[in-house]
C-alpha positions in Angstrom: 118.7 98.8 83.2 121.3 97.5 81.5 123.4 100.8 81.0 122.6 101.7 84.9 124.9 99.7 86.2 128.0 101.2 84.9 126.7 104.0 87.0 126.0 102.3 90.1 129.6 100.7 89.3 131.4 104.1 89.6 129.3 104.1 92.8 130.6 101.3 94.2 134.3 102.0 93.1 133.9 105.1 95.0 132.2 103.1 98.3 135.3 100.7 97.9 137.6 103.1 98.3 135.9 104.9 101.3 136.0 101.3 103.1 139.3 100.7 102.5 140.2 104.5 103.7 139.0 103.2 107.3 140.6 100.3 107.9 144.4 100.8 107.2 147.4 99.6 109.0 150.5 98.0 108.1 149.5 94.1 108.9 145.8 94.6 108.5 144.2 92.6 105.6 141.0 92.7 103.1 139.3 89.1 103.3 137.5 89.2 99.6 135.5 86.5 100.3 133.8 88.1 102.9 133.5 91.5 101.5 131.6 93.0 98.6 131.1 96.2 96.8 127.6 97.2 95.7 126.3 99.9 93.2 122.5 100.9 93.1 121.6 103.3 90.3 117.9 103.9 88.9 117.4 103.1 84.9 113.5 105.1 84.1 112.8 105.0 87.7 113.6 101.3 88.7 116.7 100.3 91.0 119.4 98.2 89.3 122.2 96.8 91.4 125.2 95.4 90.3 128.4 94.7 92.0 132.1 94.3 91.4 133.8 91.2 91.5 137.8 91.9 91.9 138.9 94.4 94.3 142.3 94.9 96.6 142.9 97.5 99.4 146.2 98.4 101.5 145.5 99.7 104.6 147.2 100.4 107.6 144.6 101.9 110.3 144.7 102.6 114.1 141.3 103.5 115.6 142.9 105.2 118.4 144.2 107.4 115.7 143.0 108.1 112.7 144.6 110.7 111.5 147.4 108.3 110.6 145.6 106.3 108.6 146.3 105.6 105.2 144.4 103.8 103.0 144.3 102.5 99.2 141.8 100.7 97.0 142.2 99.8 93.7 138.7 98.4 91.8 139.2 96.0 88.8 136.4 97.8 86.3 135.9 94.7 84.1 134.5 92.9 87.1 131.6 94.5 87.7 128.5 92.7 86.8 125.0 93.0 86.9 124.1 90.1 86.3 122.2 90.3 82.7 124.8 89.0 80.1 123.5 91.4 77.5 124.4 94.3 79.8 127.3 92.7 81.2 128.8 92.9 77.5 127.7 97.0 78.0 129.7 98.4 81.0 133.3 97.7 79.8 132.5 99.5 76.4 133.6 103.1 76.0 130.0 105.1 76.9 130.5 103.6 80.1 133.7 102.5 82.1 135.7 102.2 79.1 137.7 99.7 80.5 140.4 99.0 77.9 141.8 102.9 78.6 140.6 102.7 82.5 140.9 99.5 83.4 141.2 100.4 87.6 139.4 102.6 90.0 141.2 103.6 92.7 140.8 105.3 95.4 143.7 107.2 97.9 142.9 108.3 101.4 143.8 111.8 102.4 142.6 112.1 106.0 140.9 110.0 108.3 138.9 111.3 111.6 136.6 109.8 114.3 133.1 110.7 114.6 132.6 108.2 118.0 130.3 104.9 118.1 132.4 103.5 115.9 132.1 105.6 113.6 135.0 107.4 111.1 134.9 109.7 108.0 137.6 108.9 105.4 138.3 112.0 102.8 140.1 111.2 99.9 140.5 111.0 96.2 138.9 108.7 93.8 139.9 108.0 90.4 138.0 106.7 87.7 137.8 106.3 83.9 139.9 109.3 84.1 138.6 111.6 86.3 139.3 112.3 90.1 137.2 113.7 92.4 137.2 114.0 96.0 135.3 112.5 98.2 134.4 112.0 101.8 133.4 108.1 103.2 131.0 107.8 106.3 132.4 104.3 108.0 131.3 102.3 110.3 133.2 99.7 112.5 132.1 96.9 114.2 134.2 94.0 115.5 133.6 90.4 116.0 136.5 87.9 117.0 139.5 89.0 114.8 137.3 90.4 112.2 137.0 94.1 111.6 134.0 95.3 109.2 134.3 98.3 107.3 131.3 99.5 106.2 129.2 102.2 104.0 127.4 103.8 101.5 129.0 106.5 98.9 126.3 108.6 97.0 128.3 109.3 93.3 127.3 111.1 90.6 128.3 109.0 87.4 128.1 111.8 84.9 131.2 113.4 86.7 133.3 110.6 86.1 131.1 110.7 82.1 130.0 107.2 82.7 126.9 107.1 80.3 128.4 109.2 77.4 126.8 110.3 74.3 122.9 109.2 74.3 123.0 107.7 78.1 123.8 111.4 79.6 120.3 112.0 79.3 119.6 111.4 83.4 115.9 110.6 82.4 116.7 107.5 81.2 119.7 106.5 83.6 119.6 108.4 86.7 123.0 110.7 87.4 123.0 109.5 91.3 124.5 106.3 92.0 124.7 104.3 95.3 128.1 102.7 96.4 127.2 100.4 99.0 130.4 98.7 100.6 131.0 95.9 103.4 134.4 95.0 104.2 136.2 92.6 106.4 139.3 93.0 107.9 141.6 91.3 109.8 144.4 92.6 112.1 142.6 96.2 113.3 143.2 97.4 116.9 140.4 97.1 119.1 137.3 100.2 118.7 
């Protein structure tokens, strides 16, 4: 279980990303405190979850339109956790997010479209431990008061960003499929 969550990391990194993606505009703001990315990956059949702790996003998003959105995350690797010291001590070696020679995820929006119902899908390009890939985010918005929540759920591969090298490729052990699972508030979005 241990060596799963560097997976479900990479899935959350990627879930991040997609959140900030939907919620960007100039004086909009990420409250940390009330946010949270989560990674969910399987180790011989059995979910782990783990989560990072230290994440930022710039975003500058108008509901009314999208398509001018842009919006960037950046994911501090050497905060995730899962909780279990002993794996904890696992995830920033180099099998997993190496995170001396990667120590951000990031993730850059490319395009941003309404789906309705609050709803939005943010395409872009995440980075991490070297690799980029692109992906596309299903958001959803809801509002309450001032507060804007982004929020989703990012299926990743881990093996395409070679998180679990060497021994841990083997997807018996540690699954392949990861899932980022990401809740955002924001403050300053137009209204839905």
């Amino acid at each position: 279980m241990r060596f799963l969550k560097p997976l479900s990391l990479a899935a959350s990194l990627s879930l991040a990303g997609l959140l900030g993606a939907t919620a960007a505009h100039a004086e909009q703001k990420l409250v940390p405190a009330q946010s949270e990315i989560v990674f969910v990956s399987k180790q011989m059949g059995v979910p782990v979850e783990g989560h990072f702790k230290k994440f930022d996003a710039q975003i500058a998003f108008d509901p009314a339109k999208p398509e001018t959105s842009k919006i960037a995350l950046s994911v501090d690797i050497a905060s995730a956790t899962l909780g279990v010291p002993e794996t904890d001590a696992e995830l920033p070696k180099a099998p997993w997010f190496n995170t001396a020679k990667f120590p951000q995820a990031t993730f850059q929006s490319t395009s941003a479209k309404a789906l309705g119902g609050g709803k939005f899908e943010v395409a872009g390009q995440l980075t991490l431990k070297g690799a980029t890939v692109p992906v596309t985010i299903p958001v959803t918005l809801t509002q309450s008061g001032a507060t804007t929540t982004a929020a989703g759920t990012l299926p990743l591969k881990r093996l395409a960003f070679k998180i679990g090298e060497g021994e841990w490729a083997d997807t018996s052990m540690v699954a392949d499929e990861v899932q980022v699972k990401f809740k955002f508030a924001l403050t300053g979005v137009g209204k839905l």
